[in-house]
C-alpha positions in Angstrom: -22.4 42.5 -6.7 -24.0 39.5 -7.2 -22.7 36.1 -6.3 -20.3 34.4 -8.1 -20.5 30.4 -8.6 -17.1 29.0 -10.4 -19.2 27.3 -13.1 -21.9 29.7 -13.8 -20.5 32.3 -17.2 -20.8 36.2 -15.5 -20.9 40.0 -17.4 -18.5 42.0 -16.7 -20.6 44.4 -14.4 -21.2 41.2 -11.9 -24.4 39.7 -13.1 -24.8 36.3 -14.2 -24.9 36.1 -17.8 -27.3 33.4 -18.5 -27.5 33.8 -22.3 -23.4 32.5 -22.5 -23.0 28.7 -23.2 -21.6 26.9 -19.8 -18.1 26.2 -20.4 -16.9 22.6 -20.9 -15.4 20.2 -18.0 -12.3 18.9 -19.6 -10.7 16.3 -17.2 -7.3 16.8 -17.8 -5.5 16.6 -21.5 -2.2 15.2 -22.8 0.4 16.7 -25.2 -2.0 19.3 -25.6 -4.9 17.2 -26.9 -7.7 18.3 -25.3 -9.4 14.7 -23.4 -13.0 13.9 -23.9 -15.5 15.7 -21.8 -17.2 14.5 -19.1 -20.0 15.9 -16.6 -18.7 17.1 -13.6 -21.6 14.5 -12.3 -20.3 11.4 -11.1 -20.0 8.5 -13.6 -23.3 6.7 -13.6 -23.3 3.3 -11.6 -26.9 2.8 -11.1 -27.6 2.1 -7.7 -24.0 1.3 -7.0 -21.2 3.8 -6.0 -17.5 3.3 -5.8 -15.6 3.1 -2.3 -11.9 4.3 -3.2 -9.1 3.7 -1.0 -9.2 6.3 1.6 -12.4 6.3 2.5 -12.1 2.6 3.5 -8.6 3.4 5.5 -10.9 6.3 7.4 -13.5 4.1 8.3 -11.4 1.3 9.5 -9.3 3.4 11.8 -12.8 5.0 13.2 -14.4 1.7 13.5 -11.5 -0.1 15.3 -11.6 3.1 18.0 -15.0 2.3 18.4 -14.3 -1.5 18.7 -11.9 -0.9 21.2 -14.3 2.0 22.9 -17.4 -0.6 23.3 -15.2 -2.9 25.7 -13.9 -0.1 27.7 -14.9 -0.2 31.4 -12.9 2.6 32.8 -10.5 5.0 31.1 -8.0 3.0 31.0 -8.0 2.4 26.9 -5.0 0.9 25.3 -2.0 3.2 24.5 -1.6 2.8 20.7 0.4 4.5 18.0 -1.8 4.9 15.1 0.0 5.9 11.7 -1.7 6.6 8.7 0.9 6.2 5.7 -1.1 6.7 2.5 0.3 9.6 0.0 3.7 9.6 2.2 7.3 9.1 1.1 6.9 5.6 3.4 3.5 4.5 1.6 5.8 3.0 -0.9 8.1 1.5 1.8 6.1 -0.1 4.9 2.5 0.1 3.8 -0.7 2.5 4.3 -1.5 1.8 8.0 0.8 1.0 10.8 -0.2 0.3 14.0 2.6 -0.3 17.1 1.3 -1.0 20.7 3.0 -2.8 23.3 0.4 -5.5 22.5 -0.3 -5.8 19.1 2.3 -4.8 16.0 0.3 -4.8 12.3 1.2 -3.4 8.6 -1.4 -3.3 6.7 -2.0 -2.5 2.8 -5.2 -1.3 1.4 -6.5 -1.8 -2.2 -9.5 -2.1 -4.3 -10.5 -5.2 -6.0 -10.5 -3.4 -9.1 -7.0 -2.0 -8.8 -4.5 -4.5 -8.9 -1.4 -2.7 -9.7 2.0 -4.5 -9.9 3.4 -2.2 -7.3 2.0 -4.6 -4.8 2.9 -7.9 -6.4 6.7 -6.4 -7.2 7.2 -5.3 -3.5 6.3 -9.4 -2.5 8.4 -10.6 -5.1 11.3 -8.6 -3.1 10.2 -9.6 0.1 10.2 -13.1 -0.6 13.3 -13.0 -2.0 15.0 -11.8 1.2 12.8 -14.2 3.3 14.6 -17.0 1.7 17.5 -16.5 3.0 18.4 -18.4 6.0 18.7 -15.3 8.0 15.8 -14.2 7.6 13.2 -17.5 7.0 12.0 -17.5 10.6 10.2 -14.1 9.6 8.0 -16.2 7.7 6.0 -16.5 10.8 5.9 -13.2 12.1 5.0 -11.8 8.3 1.9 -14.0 8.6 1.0 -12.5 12.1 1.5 -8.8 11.6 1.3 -8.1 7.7 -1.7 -7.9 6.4 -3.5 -7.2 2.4 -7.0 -6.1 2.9 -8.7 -6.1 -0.6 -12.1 -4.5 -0.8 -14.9 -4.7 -3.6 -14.8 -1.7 -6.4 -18.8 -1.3 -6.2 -21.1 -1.8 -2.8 -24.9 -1.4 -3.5 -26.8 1.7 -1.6 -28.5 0.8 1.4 -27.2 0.2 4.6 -24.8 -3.0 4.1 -24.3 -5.3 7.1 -20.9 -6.4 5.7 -18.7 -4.5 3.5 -17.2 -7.0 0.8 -13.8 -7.4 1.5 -11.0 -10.4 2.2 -8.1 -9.7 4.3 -4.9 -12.0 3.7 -1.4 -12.0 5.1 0.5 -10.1 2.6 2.6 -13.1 1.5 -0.5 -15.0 -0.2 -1.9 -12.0 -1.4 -1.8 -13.1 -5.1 -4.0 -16.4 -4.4 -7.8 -16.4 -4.9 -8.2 -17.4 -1.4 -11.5 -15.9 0.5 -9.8 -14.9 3.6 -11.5 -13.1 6.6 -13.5 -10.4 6.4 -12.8 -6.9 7.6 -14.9 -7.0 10.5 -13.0 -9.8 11.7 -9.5 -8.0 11.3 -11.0 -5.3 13.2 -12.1 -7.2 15.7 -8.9 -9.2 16.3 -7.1 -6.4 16.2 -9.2 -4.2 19.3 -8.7 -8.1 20.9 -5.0 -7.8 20.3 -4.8 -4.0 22.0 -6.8 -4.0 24.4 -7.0 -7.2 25.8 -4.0 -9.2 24.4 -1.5 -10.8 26.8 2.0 -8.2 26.1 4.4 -8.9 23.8 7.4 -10.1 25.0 10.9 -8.6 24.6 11.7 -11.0 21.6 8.5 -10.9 19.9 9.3 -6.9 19.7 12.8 -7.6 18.1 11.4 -10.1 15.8 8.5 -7.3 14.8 11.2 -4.8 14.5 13.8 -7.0 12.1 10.5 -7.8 9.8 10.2 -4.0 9.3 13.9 -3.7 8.7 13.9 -6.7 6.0 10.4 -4.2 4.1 12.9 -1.4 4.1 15.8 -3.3 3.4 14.0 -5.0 0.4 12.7 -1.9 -1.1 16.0 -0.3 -1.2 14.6 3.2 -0.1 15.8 4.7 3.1 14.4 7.6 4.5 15.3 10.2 7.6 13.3 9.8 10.3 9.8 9.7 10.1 7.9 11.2 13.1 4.6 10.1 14.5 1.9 10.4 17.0 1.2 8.1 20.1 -2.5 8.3 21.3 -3.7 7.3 24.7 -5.9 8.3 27.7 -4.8 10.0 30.5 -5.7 8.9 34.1 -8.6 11.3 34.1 -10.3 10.4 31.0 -8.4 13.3 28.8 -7.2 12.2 25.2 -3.5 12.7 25.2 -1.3 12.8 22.3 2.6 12.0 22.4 5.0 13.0 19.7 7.1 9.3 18.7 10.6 10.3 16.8 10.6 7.8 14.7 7.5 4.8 13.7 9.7 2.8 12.5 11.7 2.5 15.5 9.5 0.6 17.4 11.6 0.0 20.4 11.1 4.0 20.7 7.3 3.6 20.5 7.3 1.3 23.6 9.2 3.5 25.4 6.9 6.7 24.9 3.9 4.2 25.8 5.9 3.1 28.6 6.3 7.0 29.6 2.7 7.6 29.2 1.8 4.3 31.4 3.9 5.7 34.2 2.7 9.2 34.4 -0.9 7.3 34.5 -0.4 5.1 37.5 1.4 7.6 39.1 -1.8 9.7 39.0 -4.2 7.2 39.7 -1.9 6.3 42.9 -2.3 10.1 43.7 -5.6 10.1 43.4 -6.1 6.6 45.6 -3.9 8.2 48.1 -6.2 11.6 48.1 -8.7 9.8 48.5 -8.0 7.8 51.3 -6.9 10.9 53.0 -10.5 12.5 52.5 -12.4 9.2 54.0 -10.0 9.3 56.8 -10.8 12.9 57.7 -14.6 12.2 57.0 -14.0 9.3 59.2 -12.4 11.2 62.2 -15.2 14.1 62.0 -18.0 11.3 62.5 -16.1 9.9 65.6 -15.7 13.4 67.1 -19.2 14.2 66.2 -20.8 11.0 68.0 -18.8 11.4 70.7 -19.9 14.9 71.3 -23.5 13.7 70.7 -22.6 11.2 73.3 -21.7 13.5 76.0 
């Protein structure tokens, strides 16, 4: 029988029936009106091609692993809970990338130029709200350092592009015009922050952890518990990966990474210790053997 291809219109005894019309591509229809055709080609943009969404969130998360990969000496990489967000029940809630490490917190929110839906400006009008209560005004601050609206350019000419057009803003100013950073530099602040960035200190966690209480709290949505994934590097190079109960609890997030860092010096003492042992024994065989020779 021969091979069948989805599009291409087929006899009944198998063969493709080349002398049928091709079916239309009808992309979608409403209240049973049939919406205008289109080629199953992609729209024509010239030299220039859409970047949606996704494909941006992918290539951030790769290229901050291989930020943070370049300026690792030994195999001791950061400990960091990476959680992707997008298309989940907490997309609407926190954001589409979370990231929680004992030294760097961030929320992020990714959108395309050309996409400026009110969802985004009628979640800040909430938040703001809430952060002007005396309460919570101090989280002004903490907003700024960990919440974050990267906005990238609908179109990006072919060819190999140095710097993908983007501006990244803390979340609160993301309806101004103002240029921002770039991505690159967020990503390479944020490697900075994870790898090399002093620890953060038992109130600067709380204060992290009341900001994503006031997101929740100022969405009015409240979910069950919302597992994730810590990802690390064991003491022998090995990528290990450490269910977290809940991302949102980041106070259990530090204590899995905590976990993980003390199963990793533990092993690394065992292996100092081993090794220790061996150059001692090498060490007492030479002795013996030169004082043998000596004799």
């Amino acid at each position: 029988m021969a091979g069948f291809h989805p599009f291409e219109p087929f006899a009944f005894n198998g063969e493709i029936d080349r002398s049928r019309p091709f079916p239309d591509i009808c992309l979608g229809a409403h209240r049973g009106k049939k919406a205008p055709n289109h080629s199953i080609d992609a729209e024509d943009h010239g030299a220039r091609v859409p970047i949606y969404e996704n494909l941006v969130i992918g290539n951030f998360l790769f290229a901050l692993g291989l930020k943070i990969g370049a300026h690792q000496f030994d195999y001791l990489a950061p400990d960091l809970a990476v959680s992707l967000l997008q298309q989940t029940p907490l997309d609407i809630v926190l954001g589409d990338v979370q990231l929680t490490g004992p030294r760097a917190v961030a929320l992020l929110e990714f959108k395309r130029a050309a996409d400026k839906s009110w969802k985004e400006r009628s979640k800040l009008v909430k938040i703001e709200a809430l952060l002007k209560r005396p309460e919570f005004q101090k989280l002004r601050k903490t907003s700024r350092q960990i919440h974050f609206y990267v906005e990238t350019e609908d179109i990006l000419e072919e060819g190999f592009s140095q710097v993908l057009p983007s501006r990244v803003l803390p979340y609160l100013d993301l309806r101004t015009d103002d240029a921002g950073r770039k991505l690159e530099q967020l990503i390479d602040d944020l490697a900075f922050r994870a790898r090399s960035g002093p620890l953060l200190t038992e109130t600067q966690r709380k204060v992290c952890q009341r900001y994503l209480n006031l997101i929740c709290k100022s969405q009015g949505r409240s979910y069950h518990a919302s597992p994730g994934l810590l990802v690390g590097v064991r003491g022998d190079g090995g990528i290990a990966f450490v269910p977290v109960s809940d991302i949102r609890d980041l106070q259990s997030t530090f204590a899995a990474i905590r976990a993980q860092e003390i199963k990793r010096e533990q092993k690394i003492i065992h292996a100092r210790i081993e090794l220790t042992r061996g150059l001692r024994h090498v060490q007492s065989r030479s002795q013996t053997l030169r004082q043998s020779l000596a004799r």
